[in-house]
Structures are given as C-alpha cells and as structure tokens.
C-alpha positions in Angstrom: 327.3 116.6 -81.1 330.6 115.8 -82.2 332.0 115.2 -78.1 329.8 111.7 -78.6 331.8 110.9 -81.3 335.0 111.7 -79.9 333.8 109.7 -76.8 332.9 106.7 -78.8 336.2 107.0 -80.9 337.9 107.1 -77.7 336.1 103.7 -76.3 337.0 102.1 -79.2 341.0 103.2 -79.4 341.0 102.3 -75.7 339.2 99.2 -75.3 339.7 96.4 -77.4 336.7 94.0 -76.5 334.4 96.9 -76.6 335.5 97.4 -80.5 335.2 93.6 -80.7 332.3 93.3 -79.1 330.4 96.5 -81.6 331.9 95.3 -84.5 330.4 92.0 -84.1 326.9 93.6 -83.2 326.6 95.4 -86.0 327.5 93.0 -88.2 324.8 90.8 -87.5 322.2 93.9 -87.1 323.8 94.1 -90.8 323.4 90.2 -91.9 319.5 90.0 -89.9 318.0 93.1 -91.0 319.6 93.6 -94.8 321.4 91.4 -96.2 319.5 88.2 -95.3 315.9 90.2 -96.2 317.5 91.1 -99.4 318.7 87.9 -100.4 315.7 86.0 -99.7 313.6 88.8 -101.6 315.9 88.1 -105.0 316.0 84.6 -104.6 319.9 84.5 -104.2 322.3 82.8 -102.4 325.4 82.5 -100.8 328.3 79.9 -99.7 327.6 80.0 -95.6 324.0 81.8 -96.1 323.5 85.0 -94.4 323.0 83.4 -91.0 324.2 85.0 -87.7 325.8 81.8 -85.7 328.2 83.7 -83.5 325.9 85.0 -81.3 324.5 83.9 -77.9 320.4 83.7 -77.3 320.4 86.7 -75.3 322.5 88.9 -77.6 319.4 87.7 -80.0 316.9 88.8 -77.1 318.8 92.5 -76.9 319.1 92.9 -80.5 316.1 91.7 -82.4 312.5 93.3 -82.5 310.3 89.8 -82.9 311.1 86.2 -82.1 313.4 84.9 -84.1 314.8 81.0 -85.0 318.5 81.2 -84.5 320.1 79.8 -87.3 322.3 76.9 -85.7 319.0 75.5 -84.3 315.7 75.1 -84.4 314.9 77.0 -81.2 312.8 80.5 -81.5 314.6 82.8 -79.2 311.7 84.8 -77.5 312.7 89.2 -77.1 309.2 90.3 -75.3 
C-alpha cells in the first residue's frame, strides 16, 4: 500500500533521530545477518571486521533471533 510508504517517507523527512535511529538498525541487521555470515563463509576479512559496536545490549535483545556475543565483549546478550 503505497500510503505506508508515504507515511514512513514522511517520518523520516520529519524526524531526524527516527532516520538516525533506522538507518543505524538496519545497518547492523545488514553487518549481523549478511555480511559478517558471508565473510566468515569465504574466509575473508576486513580492516574493523564486520562487528556491530554501536549498539546497546537491548537494541541486540530487540533485533537478534538467538543469543548473541556482542562484539566489544565477551558477554552473550540473551533475546528469549
């Protein structure tokens, strides 16, 4: 339905943080789920790796299907 889209384009035009905020979400959906899998899968590498360090442990919680060890510790994040 293209009024969802208009919404959302609207939310984004009108509200900074909420822009800032999606962007940043999907990037790491992007960097957990696909590009990190990938990389390991090919053996390749990357300056940085593919970690996701700019989140908080209960955007990990929301975001991610399983437990998870967030990159800048040691520390599984439990989401169930």
């Amino acid at each position: 339905d293209e009024s969802c889209i208009k919404t959302l384009d609207e939310r984004i035009i009108e509200d900074p943080l909420f822009a800032v905020n999606r962007a940043e979400r999907l990037l790491a959906l992007f960097l957990l789920n696909l590009e990190k899998p990938g990389m390991e899968a090919g053996g390749a590498t990357v300056p940085g790796g593919s970690d996701v360090d700019f989140l908080e442990d209960d955007h990990y919680r929301i975001m991610m299907p399983k437990d998870v060890v967030k990159p800048s510790s040691s520390t599984t994040v439990k989401t169930n």
